[in-house]
N, C-alpha and C positions, 0 to 999 in steps of 0.2 A: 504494500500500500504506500502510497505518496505521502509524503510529509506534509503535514500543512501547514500553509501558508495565512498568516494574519497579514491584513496591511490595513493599518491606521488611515484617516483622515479626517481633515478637519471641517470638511462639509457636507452634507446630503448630495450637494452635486457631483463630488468629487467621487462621492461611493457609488452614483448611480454611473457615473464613467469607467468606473475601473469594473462595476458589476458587470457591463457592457460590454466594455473589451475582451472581456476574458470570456463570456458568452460567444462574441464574435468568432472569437480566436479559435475555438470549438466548433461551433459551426463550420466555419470554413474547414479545416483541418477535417473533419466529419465528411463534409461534401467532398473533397479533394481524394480523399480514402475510400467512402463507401458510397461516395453518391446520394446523402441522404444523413439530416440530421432531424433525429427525436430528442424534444426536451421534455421533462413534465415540470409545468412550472408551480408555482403556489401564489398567494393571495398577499395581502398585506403592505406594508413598505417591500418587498421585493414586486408585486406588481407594478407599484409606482415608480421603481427606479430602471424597468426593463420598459415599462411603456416610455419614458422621457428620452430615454436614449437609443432603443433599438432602432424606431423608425427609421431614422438619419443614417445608418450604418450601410455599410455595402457589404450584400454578400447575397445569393441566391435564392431569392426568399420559394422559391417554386420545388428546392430540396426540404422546406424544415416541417416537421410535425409536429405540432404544438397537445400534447395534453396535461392534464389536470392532477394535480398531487394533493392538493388539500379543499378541492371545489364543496360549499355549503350545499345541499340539498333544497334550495331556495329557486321559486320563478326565473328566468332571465330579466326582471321586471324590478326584484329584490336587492336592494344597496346594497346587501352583503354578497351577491353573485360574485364571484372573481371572475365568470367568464365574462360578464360586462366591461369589466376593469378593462381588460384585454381585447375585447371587443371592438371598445371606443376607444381605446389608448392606441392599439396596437395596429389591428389590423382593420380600422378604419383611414391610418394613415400607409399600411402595405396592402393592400389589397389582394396582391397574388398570394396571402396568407386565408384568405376568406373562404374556402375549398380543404385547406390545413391542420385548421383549428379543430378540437376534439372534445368539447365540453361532455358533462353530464345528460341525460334527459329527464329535468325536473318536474315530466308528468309519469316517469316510473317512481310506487314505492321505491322508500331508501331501501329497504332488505330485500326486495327485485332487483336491485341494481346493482349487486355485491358480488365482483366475479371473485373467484375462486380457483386458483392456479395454486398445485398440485408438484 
């Protein structure tokens, strides 16, 4: 396993940059290798710091599959959605992401919607 890596900073800005790049860096590296890069992202301040800076990034966006690691069981309607977050954040600004994207569907029961990998 990799060692890991802290890096300080003294702004929100600055976290959502380096969260970015190194996102980026992945991605591309991913596409370059396999053709194809899956993230699953989550909610919260990491939504807001990948929506502020991914948009503007160069990289393939027609390679990435975007799904969900911590998504609410809520409407797409519901403030607390994260695929809203990323919705209007993200891929209202990339659009060749809009086909990608892998939300929940929050008209299956939560205990219907529980895979199970074995």
């Amino acid at each position: 396993m990799a060692t890991p890596v802290v890096n300080v900073t003294d702004s929100e800005t600055s976290v959502s940059q380096k969260l970015c790049e190194l996102v980026i860096e992945k991605a591309n590296a991913a596409i370059q290798s396999k053709n194809l890069f899956l993230i699953g992202v989550s909610g919260g301040s990491a939504a807001k710091f990948l929506c502020n800076g991914l948009p503007a990034a160069t990289t393939d966006w027609s390679k990435w599959r975007i799904f969900f690691c911590d998504e609410r069981h809520v409407p797409f309607t519901d403030p607390e959605c994260t695929y809203s977050v990323y919705k209007n954040g993200l891929v209202s600004k990339v659009p060749a992401l809009a086909d990608h994207i892998y939300p929940i569907n929050p008209d299956i029961p939560g205990t219907s919607s529980v895979l199970l990998v074995k």
